[in-house]
N, C-alpha and C positions, 0 to 999 in steps of 0.2 A: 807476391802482392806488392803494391805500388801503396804508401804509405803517403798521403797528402797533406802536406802541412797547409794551416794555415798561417800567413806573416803575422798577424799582427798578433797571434799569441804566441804563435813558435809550436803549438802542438798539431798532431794528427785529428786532422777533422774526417777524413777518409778513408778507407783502404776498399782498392780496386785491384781488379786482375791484371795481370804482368803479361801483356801479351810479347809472342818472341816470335820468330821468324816462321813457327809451323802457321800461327794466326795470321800472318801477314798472306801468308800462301792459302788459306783459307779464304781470305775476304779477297784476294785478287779475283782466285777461283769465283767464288761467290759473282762479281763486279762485273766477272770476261761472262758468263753463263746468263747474265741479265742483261746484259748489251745490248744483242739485237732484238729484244721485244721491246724496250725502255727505247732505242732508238726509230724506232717503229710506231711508236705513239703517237696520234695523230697529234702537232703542234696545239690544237686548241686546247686538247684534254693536259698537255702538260702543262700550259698556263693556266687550266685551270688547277691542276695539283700545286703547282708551284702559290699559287695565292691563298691552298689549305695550308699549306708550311706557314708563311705567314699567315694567318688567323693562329695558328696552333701555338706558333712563337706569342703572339701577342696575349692570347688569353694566358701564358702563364709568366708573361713578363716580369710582374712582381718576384715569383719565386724566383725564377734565373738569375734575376739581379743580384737576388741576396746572396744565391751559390758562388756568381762570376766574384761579387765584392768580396765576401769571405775567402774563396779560394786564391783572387789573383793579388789582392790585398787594397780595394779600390773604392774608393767614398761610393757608398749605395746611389748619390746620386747622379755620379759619371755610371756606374753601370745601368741605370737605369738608361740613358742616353746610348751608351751602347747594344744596350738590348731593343733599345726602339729604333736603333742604325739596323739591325738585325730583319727586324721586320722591313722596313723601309728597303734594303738590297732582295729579297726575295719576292717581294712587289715589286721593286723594279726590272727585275730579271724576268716576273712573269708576262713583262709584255715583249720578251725578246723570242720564244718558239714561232710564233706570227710573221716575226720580223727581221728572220734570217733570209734573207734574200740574197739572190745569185745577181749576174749580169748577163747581157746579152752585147756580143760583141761583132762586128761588123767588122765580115771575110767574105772571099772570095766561093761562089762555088758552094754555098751550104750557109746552114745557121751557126753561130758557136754561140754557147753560154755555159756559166758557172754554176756550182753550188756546194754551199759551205757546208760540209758533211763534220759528222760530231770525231773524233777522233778513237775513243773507247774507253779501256779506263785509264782514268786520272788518279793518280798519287797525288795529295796535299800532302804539306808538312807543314804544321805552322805551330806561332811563337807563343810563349805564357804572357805576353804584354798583354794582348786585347783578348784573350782567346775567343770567343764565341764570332766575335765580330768581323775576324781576319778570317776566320772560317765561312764567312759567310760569305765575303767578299769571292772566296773560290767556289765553295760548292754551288751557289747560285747559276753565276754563269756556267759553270763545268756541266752541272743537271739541265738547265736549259738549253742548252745548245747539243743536247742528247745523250750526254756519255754518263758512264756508272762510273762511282768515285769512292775510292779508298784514303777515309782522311786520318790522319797520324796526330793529333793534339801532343800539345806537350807533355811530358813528365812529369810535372809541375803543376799542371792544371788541366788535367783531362775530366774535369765535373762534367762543364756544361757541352760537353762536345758529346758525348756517355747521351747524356738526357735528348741532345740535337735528337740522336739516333732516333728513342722512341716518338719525339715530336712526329719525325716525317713518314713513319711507319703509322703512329695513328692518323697520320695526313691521310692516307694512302697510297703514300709512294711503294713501290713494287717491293719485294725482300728482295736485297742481293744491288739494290740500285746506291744504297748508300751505305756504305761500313766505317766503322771507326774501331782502329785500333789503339790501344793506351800500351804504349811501350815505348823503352829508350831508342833516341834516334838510333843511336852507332848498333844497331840492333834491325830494329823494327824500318825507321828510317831510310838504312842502308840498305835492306832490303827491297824496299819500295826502288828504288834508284835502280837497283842492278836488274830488278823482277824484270823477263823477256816480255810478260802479256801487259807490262806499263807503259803506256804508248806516252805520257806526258808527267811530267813531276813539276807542280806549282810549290815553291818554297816561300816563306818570310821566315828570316835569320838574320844571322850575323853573317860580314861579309866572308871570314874566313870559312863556316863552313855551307856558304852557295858556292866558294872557288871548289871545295871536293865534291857538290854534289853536278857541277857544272863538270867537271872531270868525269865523277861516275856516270854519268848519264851520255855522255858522250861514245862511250862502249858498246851503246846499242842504239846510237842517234838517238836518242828521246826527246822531243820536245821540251824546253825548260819554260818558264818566268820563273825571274828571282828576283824579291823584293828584300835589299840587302840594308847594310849599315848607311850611318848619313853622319853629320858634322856640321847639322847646317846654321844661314846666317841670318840674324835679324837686323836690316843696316836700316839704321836711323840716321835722316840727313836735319843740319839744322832748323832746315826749314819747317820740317816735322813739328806736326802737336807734340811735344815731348811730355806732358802729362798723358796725354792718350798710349802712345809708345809704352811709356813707362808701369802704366796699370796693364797692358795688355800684356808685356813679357813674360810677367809669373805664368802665367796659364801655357806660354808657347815652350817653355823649356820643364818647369815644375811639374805640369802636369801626368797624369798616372806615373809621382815621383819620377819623373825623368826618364820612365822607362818608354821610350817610345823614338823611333828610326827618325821621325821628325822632328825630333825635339831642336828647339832652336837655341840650342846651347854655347854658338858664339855671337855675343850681341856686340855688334861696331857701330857705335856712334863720332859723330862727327867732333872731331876736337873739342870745339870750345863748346858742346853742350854736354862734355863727359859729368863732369861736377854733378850740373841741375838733372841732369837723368840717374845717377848712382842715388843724390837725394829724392828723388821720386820714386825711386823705385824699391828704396830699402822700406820708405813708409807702406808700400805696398805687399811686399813679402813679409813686414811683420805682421799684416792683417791674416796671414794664411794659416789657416785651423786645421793642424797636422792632428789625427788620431786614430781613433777607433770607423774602422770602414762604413760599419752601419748606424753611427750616429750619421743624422741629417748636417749637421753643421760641421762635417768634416769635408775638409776642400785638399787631402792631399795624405796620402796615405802610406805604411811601409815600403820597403824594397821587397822583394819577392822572396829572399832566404838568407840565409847566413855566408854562405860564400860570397851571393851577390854584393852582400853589408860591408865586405870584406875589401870585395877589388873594389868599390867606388870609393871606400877609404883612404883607397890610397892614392888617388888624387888629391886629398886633402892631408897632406902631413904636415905636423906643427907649423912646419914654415911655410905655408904656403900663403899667398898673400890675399886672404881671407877682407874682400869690405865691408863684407858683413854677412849675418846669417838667422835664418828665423829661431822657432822653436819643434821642438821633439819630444813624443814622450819619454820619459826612463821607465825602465822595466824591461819584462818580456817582448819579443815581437824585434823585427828586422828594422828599426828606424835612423832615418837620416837627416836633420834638416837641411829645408833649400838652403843652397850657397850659394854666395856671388865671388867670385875671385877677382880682383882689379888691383895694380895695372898689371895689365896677362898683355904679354905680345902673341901672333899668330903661331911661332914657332916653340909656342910654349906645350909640354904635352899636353896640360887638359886642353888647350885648343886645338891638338892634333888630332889628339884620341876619342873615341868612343865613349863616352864614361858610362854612359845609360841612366846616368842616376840625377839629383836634383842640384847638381852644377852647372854655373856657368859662368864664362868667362865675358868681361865687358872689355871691349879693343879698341884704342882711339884710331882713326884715319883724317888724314885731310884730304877732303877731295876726291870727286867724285872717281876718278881715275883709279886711286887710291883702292876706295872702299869696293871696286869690282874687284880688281887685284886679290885683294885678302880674303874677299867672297868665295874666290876660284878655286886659293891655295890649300886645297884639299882634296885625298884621295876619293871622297863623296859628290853626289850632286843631288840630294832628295829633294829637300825642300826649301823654305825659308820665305822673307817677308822684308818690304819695303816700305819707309815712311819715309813721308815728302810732302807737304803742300805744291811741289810741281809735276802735274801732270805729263808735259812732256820727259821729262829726267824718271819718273817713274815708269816708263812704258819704254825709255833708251837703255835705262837701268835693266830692267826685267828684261830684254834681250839677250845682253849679255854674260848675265850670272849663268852657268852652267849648273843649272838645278832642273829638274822634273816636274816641282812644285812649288809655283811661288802664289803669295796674295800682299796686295797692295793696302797697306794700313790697316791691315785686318790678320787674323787667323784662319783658314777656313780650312775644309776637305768633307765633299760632297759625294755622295753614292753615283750621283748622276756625271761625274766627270772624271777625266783617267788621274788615276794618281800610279806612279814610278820613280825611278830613276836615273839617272845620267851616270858614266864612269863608274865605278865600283860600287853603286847602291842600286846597281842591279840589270834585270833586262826583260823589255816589255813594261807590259801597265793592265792596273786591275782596274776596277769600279769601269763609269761608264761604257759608251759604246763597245768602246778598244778590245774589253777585256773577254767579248766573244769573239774576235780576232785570233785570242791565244788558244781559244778551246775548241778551234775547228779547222780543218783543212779547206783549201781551196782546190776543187776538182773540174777541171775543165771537158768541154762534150762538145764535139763537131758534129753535125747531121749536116751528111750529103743532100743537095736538093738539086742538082742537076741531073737531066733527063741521063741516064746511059743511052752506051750505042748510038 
């Protein structure tokens, strides 16, 4: 059995079955045997199933929330938001069965044209940050674009992935069209990867382990997306609202406690506005109401477990150059408070590494040259955010930052547009159009039309 804590008390709210490699091989079984009838549907009726998911998600939204919050340790009212991203991606995907379209291509001698055939089954593997929500980012388009899917939840928080199950089965989605298994990656996981009848593996991780599953899957050419680790940057230029800047940062690095591939955990402001932005920003993170998940007025919540409490500690050792830092509960439960570290240069670990948790580093630049420069200087390229009262230097800027996701004075990521990444945060892109791109082949058909003889 699989014993599930929850963070913020530190006990077992849970216990769930331990699936291992025979269930993995059961639900592939299960996945490859519903294939071609689930592919076979006619497009209308699956967006019509696909809009019962959501309805089915929606009507039990409240309770999800409370499971997602409880179990991944996340203010009721961010999971609330991700459970209505949840609805919102499976509505949007129901109008992609419709709207898979081929092309017609101009040859000699006959007609050619295409069409984007579903692949089969799909492996997911996805992370305990968002759970429900990253799940849906894949099964959506994976199910729409016709293939039967084997998703893998984490270890950590396999509740609402368990529940997904029954939502789509009293949708009426087919048995055998959607499984989920609760087991340890290097298990269950690995499994998925090496399985011969896996025609594609969609990952969100960390970037070391998309380089092994990028290796394993390569043994029997499998299709990948990997949406991996990130490092990204918040540059604020003088010209910048720097009160706007400065309240918007907590939420871009803080938020689900820092546990999140976008977190924009190195902020570079321009020299001479480092001062007025550390002071704006500290009165801002003392306003952040670290506690209990399902109180309403909590804006920021544990780390995910004890080991995790552990490695983000140790970015902060005594001496670390601490500007300041909110509040935390004492007692039970995995807690952190946000940190700012300043002055941090780029070559400093916490601004090298990964932390995952509610750090971050503030970095001066002069210059616009400069602040692309240090942008760059990382093995990531996810996401990150630009402020500027200059319209052109924001749109010269956002060219050249080698990121996948940027927004201009703001925070954003939208169901309806691709989100990925660049260099080591990954390959391919989910949400919008793109991401039935990854979950179909392109098959091409010439028809002779010249007379013989």
């Amino acid at each position: 059995m699989i014993s599930v804590i929850e963070p913020a008390t530190a006990e077992v709210m849970a216990e769930v079955p331990r699936a291992g490699v025979e269930e993995v091989d059961a639900a592939v079984a299960a996945a490859k045997a519903a294939f071609p009838a689930w592919r076979a549907v006619a497009p209308a009726d699956r967006a019509r199933l696909m809009r019962q998911i959501a309805d089915g998600i929606e009507a039990r939204l409240e309770e999800l929330s409370t499971l997602e919050a409880r179990n991944a340790g996340k203010p009721i009212n961010d999971a609330r938001g991700e459970i209505g991203m949840v609805v919102d991606t499976f509505r949007y995907y129901s109008g992609a069965p419709e709207r898979l379209l081929g092309q017609t291509i101009p040859v000699a001698g006959g007609v050619d044209f295409t069409f984007r055939e579903p692949m089969g089954v799909i492996g997911l593997i996805v992370p305990w940050n968002f759970p429900l929500a990253i799940s849906s980012w894949k099964v959506a388009p994976a199910l729409a674009a016709g293939n039967t899917v084997v998703l893998k939840p984490a270890e950590l928080t396999p509740l609402t992935a368990l529940e997904l199950e029954k939502v789509v089965l009293e949708a009426g989605l087919p048995e055998g069209v959607l499984n989920v298994v609760a087991g340890p990656g290097r298990t269950c996981g690995n499994r998925l990867v090496e399985h011969p009848d896996v025609a594609k593996i969609a990952f969100t991780g960390s970037t070391e382990v998309g380089r092994g599953i990028a290796a394993g899957a390569a043994q029997t050419i499998k299709r990948v997306t990997l949406e991996l680790g990130g490092k990204s940057a918040t540059v604020i230029f003088a010209d910048a609202d720097i009160e706007a800047a400065a309240a918007a940062a907590p939420s871009a690095v803080f938020g689900n406690a820092g546990q999140d591939c976008c977190a924009r955990s190195r902020i570079l402001v321009e020299r001479s506005q480092v001062d007025r932005f550390l002071e704006a920003m500290e009165a801002a993170v003392n306003k952040i109401t670290v506690g209990d998940p399902l109180d309403e007025a909590t804006e920021m919540g544990p780390l995910i477990s004890a080991s995790h409490l552990e490695t983000v500690s140790s970015f902060v050792p005594d001496d670390a150059p601490v500007a300041f830092r909110g509040r935390a509960p004492d007692g039970p439960g995995y807690w952190f408070p946000p940190t700012v570290l300043s002055p941090v240069t780029n070559s400093d670990r916490p601004a090298r590494e990964e932390i995952f948790g509610p750090v971050a580093c503030v970095i001066p630049f002069d210059g616009e040259a400069e602040a692309i420069r240090i942008a760059n200087d990382t093995e990531y390229g996810l996401s990150g955010s630009i402020w500027t009262g200059d319209g052109g230097r924001a749109l010269r800027v956002a060219r050249q930052i080698d990121t996948g996701v940027l927004s201009i004075n703001s925070n954003s990521r939208q169901v309806s547009t691709p989100f990925g990444g660049f260099k080591q945060s990954g390959i391919g892109r989910e949400l919008g159009p793109n991401a039935l791109d990854h979950y179909t082949e392109v098959k091409n058909v010439f028809y002779a039309t010249e007379e013989s003889g």
